[in-house]
C-alpha positions as CSV (number, residue, x, y, z in Angstrom):
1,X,84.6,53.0,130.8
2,X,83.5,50.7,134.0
3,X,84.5,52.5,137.0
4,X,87.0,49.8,138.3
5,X,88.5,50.7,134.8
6,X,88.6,54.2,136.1
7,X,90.0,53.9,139.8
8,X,92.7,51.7,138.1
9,X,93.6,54.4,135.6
10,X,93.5,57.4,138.1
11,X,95.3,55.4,140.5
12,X,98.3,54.5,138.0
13,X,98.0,58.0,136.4
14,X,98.8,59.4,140.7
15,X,101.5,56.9,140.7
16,X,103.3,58.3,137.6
17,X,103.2,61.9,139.1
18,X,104.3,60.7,142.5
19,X,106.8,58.8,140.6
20,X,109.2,62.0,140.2
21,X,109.1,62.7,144.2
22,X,110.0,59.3,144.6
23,X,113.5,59.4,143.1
24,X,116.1,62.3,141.8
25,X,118.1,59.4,139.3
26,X,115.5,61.1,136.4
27,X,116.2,64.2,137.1
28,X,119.1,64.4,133.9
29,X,116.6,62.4,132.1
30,X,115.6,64.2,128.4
31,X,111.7,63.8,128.0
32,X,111.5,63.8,124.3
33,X,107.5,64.7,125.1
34,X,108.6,68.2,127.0
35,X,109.6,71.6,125.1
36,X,112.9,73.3,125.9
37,X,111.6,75.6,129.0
38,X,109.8,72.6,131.0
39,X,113.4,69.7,130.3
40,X,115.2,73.2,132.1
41,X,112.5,73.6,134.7
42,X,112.4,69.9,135.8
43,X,115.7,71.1,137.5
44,X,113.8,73.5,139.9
45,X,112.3,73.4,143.1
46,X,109.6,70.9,142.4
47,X,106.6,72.5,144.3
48,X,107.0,75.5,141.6
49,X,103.3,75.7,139.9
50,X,103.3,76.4,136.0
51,X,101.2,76.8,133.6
52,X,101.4,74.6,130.7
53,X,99.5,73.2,127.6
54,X,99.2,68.8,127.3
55,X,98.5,67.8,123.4
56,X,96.3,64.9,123.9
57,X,95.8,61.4,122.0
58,X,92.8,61.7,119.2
59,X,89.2,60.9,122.0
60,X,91.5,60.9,125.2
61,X,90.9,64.4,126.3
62,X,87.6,63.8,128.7
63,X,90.0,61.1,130.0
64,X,92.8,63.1,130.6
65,X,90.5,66.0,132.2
66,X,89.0,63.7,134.7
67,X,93.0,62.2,135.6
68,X,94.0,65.9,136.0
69,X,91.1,66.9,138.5
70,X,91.1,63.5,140.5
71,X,94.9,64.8,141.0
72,X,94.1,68.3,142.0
73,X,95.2,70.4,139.1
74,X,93.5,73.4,137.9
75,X,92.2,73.0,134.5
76,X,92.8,76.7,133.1
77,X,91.0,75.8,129.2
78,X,90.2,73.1,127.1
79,X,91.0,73.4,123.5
80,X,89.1,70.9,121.2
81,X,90.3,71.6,117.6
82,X,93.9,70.9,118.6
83,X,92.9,68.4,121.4
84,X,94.7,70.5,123.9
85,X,94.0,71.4,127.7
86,X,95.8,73.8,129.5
87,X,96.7,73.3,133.3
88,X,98.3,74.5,136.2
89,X,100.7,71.5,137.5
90,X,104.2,71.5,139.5
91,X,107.2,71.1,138.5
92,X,107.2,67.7,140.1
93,X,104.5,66.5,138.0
94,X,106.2,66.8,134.9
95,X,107.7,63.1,134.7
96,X,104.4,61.4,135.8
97,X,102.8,63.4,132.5
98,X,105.3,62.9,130.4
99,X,104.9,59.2,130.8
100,X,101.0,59.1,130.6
101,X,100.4,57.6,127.0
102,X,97.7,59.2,126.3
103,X,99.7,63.1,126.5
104,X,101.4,63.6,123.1
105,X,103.3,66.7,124.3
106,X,104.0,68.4,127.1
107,X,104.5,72.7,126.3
108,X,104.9,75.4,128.4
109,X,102.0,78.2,128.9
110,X,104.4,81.1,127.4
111,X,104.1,84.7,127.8
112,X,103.7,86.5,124.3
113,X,104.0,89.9,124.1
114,X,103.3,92.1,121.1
115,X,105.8,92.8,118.4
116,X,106.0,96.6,118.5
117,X,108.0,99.6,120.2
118,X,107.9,103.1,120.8
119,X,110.3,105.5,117.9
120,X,110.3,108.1,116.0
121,X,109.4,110.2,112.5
122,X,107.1,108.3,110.8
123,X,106.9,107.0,107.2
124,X,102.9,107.1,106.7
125,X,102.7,110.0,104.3
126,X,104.3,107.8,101.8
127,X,102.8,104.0,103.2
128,X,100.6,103.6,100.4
129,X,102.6,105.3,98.0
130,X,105.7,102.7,98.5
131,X,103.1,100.0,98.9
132,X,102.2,100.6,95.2
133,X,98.7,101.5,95.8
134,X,97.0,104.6,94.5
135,X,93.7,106.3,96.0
136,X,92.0,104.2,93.2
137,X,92.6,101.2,94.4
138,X,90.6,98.3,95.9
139,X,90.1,99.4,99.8
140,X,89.1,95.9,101.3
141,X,85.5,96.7,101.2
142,X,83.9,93.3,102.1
143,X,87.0,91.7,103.8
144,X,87.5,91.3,107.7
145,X,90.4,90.9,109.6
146,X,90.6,89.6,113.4
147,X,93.0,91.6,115.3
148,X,94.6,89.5,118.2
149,X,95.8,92.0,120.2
150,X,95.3,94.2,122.9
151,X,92.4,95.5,121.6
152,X,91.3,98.7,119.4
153,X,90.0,102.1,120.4
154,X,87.1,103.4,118.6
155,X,89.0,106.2,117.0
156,X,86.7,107.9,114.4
157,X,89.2,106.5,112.0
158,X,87.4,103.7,111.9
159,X,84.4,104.8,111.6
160,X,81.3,102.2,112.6
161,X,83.7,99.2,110.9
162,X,84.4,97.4,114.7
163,X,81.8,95.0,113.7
164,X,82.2,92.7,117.2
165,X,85.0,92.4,120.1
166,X,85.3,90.0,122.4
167,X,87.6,89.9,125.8
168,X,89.7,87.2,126.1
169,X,91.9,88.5,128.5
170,X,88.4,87.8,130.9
171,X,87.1,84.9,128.8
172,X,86.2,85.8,125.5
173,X,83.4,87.6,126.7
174,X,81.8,90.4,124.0
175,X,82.5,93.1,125.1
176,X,82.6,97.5,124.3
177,X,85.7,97.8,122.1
178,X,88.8,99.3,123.7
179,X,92.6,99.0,124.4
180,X,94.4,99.7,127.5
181,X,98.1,99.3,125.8
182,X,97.6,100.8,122.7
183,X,99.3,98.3,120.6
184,X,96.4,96.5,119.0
185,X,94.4,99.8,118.3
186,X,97.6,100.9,116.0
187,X,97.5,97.8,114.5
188,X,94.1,97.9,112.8
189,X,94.7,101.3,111.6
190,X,97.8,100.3,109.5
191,X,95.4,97.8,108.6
192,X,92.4,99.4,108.2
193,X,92.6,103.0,109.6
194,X,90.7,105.5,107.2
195,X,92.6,108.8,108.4
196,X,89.7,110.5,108.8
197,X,91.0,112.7,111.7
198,X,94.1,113.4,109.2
199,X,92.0,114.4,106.6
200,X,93.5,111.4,105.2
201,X,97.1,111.4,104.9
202,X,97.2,108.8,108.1
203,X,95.8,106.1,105.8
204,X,95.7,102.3,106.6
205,X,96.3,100.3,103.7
206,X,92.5,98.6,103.2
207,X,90.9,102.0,104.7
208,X,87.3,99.9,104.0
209,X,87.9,96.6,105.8
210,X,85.8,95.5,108.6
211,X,87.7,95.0,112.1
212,X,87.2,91.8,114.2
213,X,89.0,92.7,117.8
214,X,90.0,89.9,120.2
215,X,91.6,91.3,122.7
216,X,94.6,88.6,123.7
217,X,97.3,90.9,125.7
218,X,96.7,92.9,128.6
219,X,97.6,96.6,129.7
220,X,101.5,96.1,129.6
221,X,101.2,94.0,126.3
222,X,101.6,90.4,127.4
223,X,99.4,87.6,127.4
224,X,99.4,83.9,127.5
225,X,99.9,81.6,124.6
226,X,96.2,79.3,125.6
227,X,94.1,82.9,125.8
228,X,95.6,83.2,122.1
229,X,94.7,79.3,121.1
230,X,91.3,79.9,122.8
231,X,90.4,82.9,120.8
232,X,91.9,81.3,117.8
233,X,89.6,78.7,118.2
234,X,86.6,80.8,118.5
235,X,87.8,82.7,115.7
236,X,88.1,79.6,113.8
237,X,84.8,78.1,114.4
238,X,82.6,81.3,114.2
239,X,84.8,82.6,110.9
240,X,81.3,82.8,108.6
241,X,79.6,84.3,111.1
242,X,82.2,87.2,111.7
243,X,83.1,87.5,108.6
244,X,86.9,86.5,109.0
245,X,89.1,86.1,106.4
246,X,92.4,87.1,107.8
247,X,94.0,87.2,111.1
248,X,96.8,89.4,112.8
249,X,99.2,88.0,115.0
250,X,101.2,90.8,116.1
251,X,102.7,89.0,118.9
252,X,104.9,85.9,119.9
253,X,107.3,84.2,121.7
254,X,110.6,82.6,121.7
255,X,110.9,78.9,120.2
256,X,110.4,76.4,123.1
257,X,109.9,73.3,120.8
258,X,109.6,72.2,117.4
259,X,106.5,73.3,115.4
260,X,105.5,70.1,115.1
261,X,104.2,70.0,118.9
262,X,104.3,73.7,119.6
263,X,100.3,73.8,120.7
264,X,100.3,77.5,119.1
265,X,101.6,76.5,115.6
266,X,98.2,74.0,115.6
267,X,96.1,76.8,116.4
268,X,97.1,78.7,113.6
269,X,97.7,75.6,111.2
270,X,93.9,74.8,112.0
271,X,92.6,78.5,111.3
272,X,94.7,77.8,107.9
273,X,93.0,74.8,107.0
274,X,89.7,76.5,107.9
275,X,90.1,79.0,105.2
276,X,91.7,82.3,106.8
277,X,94.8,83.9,106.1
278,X,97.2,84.0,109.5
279,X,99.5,86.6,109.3
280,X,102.2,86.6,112.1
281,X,105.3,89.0,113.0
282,X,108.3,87.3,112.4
283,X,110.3,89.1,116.0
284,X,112.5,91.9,116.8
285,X,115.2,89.4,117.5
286,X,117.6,90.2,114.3
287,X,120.1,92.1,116.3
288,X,122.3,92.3,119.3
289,X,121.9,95.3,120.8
290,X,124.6,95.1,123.3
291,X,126.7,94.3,120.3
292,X,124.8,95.8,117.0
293,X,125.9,92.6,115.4
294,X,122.7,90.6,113.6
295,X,122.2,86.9,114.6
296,X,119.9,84.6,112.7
297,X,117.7,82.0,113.9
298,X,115.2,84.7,116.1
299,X,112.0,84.3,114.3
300,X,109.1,84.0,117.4
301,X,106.2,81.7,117.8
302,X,104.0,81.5,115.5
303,X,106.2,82.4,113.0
304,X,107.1,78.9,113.2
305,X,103.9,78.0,111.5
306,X,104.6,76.6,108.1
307,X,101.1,77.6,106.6
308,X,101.3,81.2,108.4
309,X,102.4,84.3,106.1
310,X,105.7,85.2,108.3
311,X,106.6,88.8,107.9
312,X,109.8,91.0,108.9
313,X,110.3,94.6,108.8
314,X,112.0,96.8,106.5
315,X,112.2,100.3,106.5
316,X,110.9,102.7,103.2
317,X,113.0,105.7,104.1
318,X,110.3,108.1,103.7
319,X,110.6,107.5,99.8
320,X,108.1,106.1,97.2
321,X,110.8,104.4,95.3
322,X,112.3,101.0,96.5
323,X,115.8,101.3,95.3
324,X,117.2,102.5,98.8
325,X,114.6,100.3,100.8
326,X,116.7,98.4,103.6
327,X,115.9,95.5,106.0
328,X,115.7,96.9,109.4
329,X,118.2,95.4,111.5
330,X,115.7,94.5,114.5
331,X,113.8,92.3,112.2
332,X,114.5,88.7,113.1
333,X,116.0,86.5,110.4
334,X,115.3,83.0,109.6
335,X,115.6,79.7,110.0
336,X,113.3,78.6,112.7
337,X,114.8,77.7,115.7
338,X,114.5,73.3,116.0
339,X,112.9,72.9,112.7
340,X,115.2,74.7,110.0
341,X,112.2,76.5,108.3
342,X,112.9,79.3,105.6
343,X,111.4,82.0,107.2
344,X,110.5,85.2,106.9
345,X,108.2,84.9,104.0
346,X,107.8,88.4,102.6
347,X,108.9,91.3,104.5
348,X,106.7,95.2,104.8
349,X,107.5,98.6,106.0
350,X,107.3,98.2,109.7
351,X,109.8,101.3,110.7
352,X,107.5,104.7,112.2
353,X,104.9,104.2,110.9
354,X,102.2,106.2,112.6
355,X,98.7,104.9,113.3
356,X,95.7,106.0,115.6
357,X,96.3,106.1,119.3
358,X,94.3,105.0,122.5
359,X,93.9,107.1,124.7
360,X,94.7,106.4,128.2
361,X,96.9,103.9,127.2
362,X,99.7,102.5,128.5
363,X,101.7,103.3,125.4
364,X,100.5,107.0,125.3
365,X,101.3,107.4,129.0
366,X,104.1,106.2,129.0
367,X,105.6,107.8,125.4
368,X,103.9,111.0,125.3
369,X,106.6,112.4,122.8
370,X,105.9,110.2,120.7
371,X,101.7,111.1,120.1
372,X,101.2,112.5,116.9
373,X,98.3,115.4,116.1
374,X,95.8,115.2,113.3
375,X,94.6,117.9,111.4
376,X,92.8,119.7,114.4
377,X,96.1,119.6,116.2
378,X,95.1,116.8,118.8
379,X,96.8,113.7,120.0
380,X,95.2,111.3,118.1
381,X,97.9,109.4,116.3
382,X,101.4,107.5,117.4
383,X,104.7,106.2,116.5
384,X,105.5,102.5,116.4
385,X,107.9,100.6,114.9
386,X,108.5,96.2,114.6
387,X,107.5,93.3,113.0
388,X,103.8,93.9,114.4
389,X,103.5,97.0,112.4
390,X,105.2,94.8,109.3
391,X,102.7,92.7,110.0
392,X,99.5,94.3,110.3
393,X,100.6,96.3,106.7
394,X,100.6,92.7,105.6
395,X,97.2,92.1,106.8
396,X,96.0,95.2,105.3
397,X,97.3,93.8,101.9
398,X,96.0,90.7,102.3
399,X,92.4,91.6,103.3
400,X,92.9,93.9,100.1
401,X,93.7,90.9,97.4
402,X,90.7,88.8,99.1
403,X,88.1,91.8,98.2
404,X,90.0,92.2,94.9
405,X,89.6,89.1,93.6
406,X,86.1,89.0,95.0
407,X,85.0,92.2,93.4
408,X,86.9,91.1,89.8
409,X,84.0,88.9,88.8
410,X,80.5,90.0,90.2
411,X,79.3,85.6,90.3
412,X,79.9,83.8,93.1
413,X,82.6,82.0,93.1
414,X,85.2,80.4,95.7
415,X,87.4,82.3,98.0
416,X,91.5,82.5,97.0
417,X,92.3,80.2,99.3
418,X,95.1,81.1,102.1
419,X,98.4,79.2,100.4
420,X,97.1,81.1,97.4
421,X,97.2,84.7,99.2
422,X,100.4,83.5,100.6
423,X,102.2,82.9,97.1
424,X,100.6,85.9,95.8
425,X,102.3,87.9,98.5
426,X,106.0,86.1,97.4
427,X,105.2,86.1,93.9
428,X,104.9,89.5,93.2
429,X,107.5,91.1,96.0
430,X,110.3,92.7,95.2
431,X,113.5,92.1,96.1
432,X,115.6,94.4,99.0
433,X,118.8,95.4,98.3
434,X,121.6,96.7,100.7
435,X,124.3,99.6,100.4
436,X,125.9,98.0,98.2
437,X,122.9,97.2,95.7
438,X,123.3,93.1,96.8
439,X,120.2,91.6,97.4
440,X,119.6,90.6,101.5
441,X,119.7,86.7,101.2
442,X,116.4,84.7,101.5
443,X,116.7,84.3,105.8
444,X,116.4,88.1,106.2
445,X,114.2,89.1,103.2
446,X,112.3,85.9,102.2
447,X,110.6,86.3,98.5
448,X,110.8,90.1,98.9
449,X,108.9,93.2,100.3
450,X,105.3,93.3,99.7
451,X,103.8,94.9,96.9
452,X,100.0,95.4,97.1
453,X,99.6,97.2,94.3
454,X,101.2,93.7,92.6
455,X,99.8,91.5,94.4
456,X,95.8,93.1,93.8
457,X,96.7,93.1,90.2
458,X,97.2,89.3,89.9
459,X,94.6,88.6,92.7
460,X,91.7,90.4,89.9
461,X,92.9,88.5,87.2
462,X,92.5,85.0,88.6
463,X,89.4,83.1,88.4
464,X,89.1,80.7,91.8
465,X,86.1,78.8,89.7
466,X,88.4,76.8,87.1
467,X,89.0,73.2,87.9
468,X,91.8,72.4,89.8
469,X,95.2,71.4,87.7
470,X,94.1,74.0,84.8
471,X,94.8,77.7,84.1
472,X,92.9,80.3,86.1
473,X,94.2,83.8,84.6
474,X,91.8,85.4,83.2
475,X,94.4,87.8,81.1
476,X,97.8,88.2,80.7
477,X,99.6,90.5,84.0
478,X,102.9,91.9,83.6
479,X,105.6,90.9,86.7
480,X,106.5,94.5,87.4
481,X,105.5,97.4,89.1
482,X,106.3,101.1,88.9
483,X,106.6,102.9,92.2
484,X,107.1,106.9,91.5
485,X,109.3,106.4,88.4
486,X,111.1,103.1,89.5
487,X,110.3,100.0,87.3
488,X,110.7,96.9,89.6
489,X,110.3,93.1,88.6
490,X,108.5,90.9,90.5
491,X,110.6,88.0,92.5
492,X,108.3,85.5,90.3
493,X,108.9,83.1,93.5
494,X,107.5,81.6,96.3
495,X,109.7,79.5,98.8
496,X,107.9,76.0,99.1
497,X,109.4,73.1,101.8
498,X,112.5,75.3,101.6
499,X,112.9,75.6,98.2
500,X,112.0,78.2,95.7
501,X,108.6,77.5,92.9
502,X,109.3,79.2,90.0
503,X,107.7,80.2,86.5
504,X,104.0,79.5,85.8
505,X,103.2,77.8,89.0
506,X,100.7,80.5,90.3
507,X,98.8,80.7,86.8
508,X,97.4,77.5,87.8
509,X,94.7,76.5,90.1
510,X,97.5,74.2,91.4
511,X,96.3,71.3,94.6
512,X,98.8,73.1,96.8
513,X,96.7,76.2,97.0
514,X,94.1,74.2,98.9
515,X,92.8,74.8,102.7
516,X,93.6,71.3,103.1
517,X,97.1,71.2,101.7
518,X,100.1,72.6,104.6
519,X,102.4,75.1,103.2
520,X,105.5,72.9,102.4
521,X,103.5,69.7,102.1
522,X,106.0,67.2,99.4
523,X,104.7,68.3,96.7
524,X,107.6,68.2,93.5
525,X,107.6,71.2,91.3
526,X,110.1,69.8,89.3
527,X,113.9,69.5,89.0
528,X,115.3,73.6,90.0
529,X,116.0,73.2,93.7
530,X,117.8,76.5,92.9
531,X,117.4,78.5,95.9
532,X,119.4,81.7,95.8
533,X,122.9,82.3,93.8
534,X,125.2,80.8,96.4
535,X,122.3,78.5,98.5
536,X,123.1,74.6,97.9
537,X,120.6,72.3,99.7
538,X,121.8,68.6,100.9
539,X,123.3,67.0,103.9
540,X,125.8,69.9,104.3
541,X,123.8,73.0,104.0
542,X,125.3,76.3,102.9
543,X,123.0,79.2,103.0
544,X,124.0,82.3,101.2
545,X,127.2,84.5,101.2
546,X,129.6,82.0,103.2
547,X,126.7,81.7,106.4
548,X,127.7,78.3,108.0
549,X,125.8,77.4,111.1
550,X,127.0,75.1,113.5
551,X,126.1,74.1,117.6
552,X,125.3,77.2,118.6
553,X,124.3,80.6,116.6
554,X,126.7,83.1,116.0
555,X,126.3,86.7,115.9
556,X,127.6,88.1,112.5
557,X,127.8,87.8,108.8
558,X,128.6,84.1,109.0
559,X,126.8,81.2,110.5
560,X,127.6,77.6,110.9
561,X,125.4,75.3,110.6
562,X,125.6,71.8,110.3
563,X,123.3,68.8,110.1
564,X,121.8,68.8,113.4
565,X,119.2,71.6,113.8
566,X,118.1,70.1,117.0
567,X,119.2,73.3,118.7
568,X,117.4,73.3,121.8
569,X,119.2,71.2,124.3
570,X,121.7,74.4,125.1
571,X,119.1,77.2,125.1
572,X,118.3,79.1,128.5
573,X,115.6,82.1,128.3
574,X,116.9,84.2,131.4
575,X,116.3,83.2,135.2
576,X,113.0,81.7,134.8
577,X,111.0,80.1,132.7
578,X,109.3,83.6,132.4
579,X,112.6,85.8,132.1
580,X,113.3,89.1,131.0
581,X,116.2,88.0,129.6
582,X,117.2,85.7,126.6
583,X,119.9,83.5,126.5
584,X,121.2,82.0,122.9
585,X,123.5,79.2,122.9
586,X,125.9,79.3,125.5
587,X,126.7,82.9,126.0
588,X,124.5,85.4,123.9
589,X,122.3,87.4,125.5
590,X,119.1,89.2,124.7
591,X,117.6,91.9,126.9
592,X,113.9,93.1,126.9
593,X,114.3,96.4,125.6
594,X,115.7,96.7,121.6
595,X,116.9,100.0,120.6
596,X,115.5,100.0,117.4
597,X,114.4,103.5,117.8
598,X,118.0,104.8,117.9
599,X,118.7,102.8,114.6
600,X,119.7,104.7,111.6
């Protein structure tokens, strides 16, 4: 670029950003290229800084860098595999940006916070049991998983398996392992806690895997969505050398935008296509709790993510057997918010479960009766429930097919890729039933609970080696499993651009299981569009038991909706962009705090 080139593009890239100052008439002007939070925002007082994240044209980003610092704004990160930079800007800036042809998108630096809350009794005596696994089975040796969270604790539970930690709440900088929440460190036990202070009974589900921390959130549990993209990205590009197969996302954030430019959803979609399982929590948005009525439509970011494994929470009951299993009422329920997306995927016990504590954490300040002894009698453990503890007993499982099918045949041969994991996971869960022994419909319980000791089964008897488009069993597997002295089928589905695959699908080394291949990608598997007993699919959509969803979501049994799922031109999160509060529609409001631990 000749530098006259250069002066001429800064100065008509100033102009643009002046160019809001200049005039009020855009003010009621939509920007297609902003999300939901920054089209409310533009109404503010214009000198208002925020944080947010520009999706950049394919070898414009050093451009775009140089526009923003001629102009003064403080370039927070740069993130090359989704061509992203995040900067601080004000409000005023917005139109000038959204005009510059070289920014695809235009989304707001969000506040996640993680998925889980304080409650009580726990479940974990019987985790494994109602998982399907037995002490004999596989333990994830040879798996890792990354665990984006607030960090872990080296509890003795895990033993010398930390294998590396790095800071990104200063930077990604390696770092001693620890947690100053508590959240992430009760994570990677359900994932991978050995219950050594418990003389096992507080067992993680893959008790052998290795543990990868990146610490994301901060002592209260929050963190920003570009400190989660910029260890995603590390974690992507150094997977081999850390030994990452699977990632936890405990954490997320309401839906600003469609996934399609939601700079988080790339993230993850890139780990994907790299190889790695992303597991995310699907939200504890299901219910009202001024109201106790459920509401669909409150999966988080990145739940979003088509390719991600998006898991809600059910509770076990303390039983082995799944016959009174029920969908906890704080899980949130499907479809995405702006894109429509079946979602959950699967869901996993996710109600008290207990898992190692940190100590001097905020969590066991704050909720000292809810600390847990081990065998010696000290505080070691806690209670949590949510979709982050669904999640990271997700991860577990997952971490525990990879080493399954890795240890089945002793030559090398390829990894199962993620989509593969992924329909495992649907394939062999098993449906949830409620009071009344109907099953929940597919937006609350996606294919099914989880079933590890399933899913391991069908992971050892598949060979990854056979050419793509033939038959990679190895041996025959029977759908079922028996948990205590409960037969239960297998759902024998996965849910594929909104629509079930059924039958032998998964027998085959299929093109859709490839790294390369999106979750949902068009690709036909034949003429059932059958997606549940009363589901129809076509211009008029009717999802399950008379759910209609129209404008806005409605709390209840029955939602409306109609063709336009461009939803968010009526949505208002609280005050601020950074509210406490959530607003749905026109008048439904969320607050911070979910009693979930006073549920039945």
């Amino acid at each position: 670029m000749t530098s006259r080139f250069r002066v001429v593009t800064l100065i008509t890239f100033g102009l643009l950003l002046a160019a809001f100052a200049a005039t009020t008439v855009y003010a009621q002007d939509r920007l297609p290229k902003l999300d939901s939070v920054l089209q409310a925002a533009r109404e503010r007082d214009g000198s208002v800084r925020l944080g947010v994240i520009l999706q950049i044209q394919p070898g414009r980003r050093m451009s775009v860098r140089q526009q923003l610092r001629a102009n003064g704004f403080a370039i927070r990160a740069e993130h090359p595999l989704i061509n992203a930079i995040s900067v601080e800007v004000p409000v005023n800036a917005l139109f000038g940006l959204a005009h510059q042809p070289d920014v695809l998108s235009i989304s707001i630096d969000a506040t996640l916070r993680a998925s889980g809350a304080p409650s009580t009794t726990s479940n974990t005596s019987v985790l494994r049991q109602t998982l399907g696994l037995t002490s004999a089975s596989p333990r994830g040796v040879g798996a890792g998983v990354a665990v984006f969270d607030s960090g872990i604790y080296p509890s003795p539970d895990f033993e010398n398996r930390i294998t590396a930690f790095y800071d990104f709440t200063r930077g990604g900088v390696a770092s001693v392992p620890y947690d100053d929440y508590g959240h992430g460190t009760h994570a990677a036990g359900l994932i991978g806690g050995a219950g050594l202070l418990s003389n096992g009974v507080v067992q993680g589900v893959a008790p052998s895997v290795s543990l990868i921390g990146f610490k994301v959130l901060d002592s209260s549990g929050a963190g920003l969505v570009s400190t989660v993209i910029s260890a995603l990205e590390f974690a992507t590009t150094n997977k081999s050398e850390l030994g990452i197969d699977v990632i936890n996302l405990s954490l997320g954030h309401p839906i600003f935008e469609s996934a399609a430019t939601d700079p988080l959803v790339a993230a993850v979609e890139n780990a994907v296509r790299a190889g790695i399982v992303v597991v995310v929590s699907a939200g504890n948005y299901g219910i009202d709790p001024a109201t106790g009525l459920s509401g669909y439509g409150g999966i988080a970011s990145p739940g979003n993510a088509p390719s991600a494994i998006t898991v809600g929470s059910m509770n076990p009951r303390k039983t082995v057997i799944r016959a009174d299993d029920r969908i906890d009422p704080f899980s949130s329920r499907g479809p995405s918010w702006f894109d429509g997306f079946a979602k959950p995927d699967v869901v996993a016990p996710g109600r008290n479960l207990i898992a190692p504590a940190a100590p001097g954490s905020t969590l066991a300040i704050d909720h000292p009766e809810l600390l847990v002894g081990d065998a010696s009698g000290a505080l070691s453990y806690i209670t949590l429930s949510g979709t982050s503890m669904a999640a990271a007993v997700t991860s577990g499982i997952a971490a525990a097919v990879i080493a399954a099918n890795r240890m089945a045949d002793p030559t090398p041969h390829p990894a199962l890729p993620p989509n593969a994991v992924k329909a495992i996971l649907e394939y062999t869960g098993v449906r949830v039933t409620d009071g009344s022994g109907q099953p929940y419909n597919r937006l609350v319980q996606g294919a099914g609970a989880v079933n590890a000791g399933g899913a391991i089964e069908l992971a050892t008897a598949i060979d990854t080696s056979v050419a793509t488009g033939t038959w990679w069993l190895t041996r025959g597997v029977q759908p079922q499993t028996t948990f205590g002295n409960e037969a239960d089928g297998w759902s024998q589905e996965f849910i594929w651009n909104n629509t079930p695959g059924h039958g032998s699908s998964i027998y085959i080394n299929s093109p859709a299981w490839g790294s390369h291949i999106a979750w949902g990608d068009n690709i036909l598997w034949g003429d059932n569009i059958l997606w549940g007993d009363n589901i129809l699919w076509g211009d008029n959509i009717l999802w399950g038991d008379n759910i209609l969803w129209g404008d806005n979501l409605v709390w209840g049994d029955n939602i409306l909706w109609g063709d336009n799922i461009l939803w968010g031109d009526n949505i208002l999160w609280g005050d601020t962009v950074f509210g406490n509060n959530i607003m749905w529609g026109d008048n439904i409001l969320w607050a911070d705090e979910s009693l979930w631990a006073d549920l039945p």
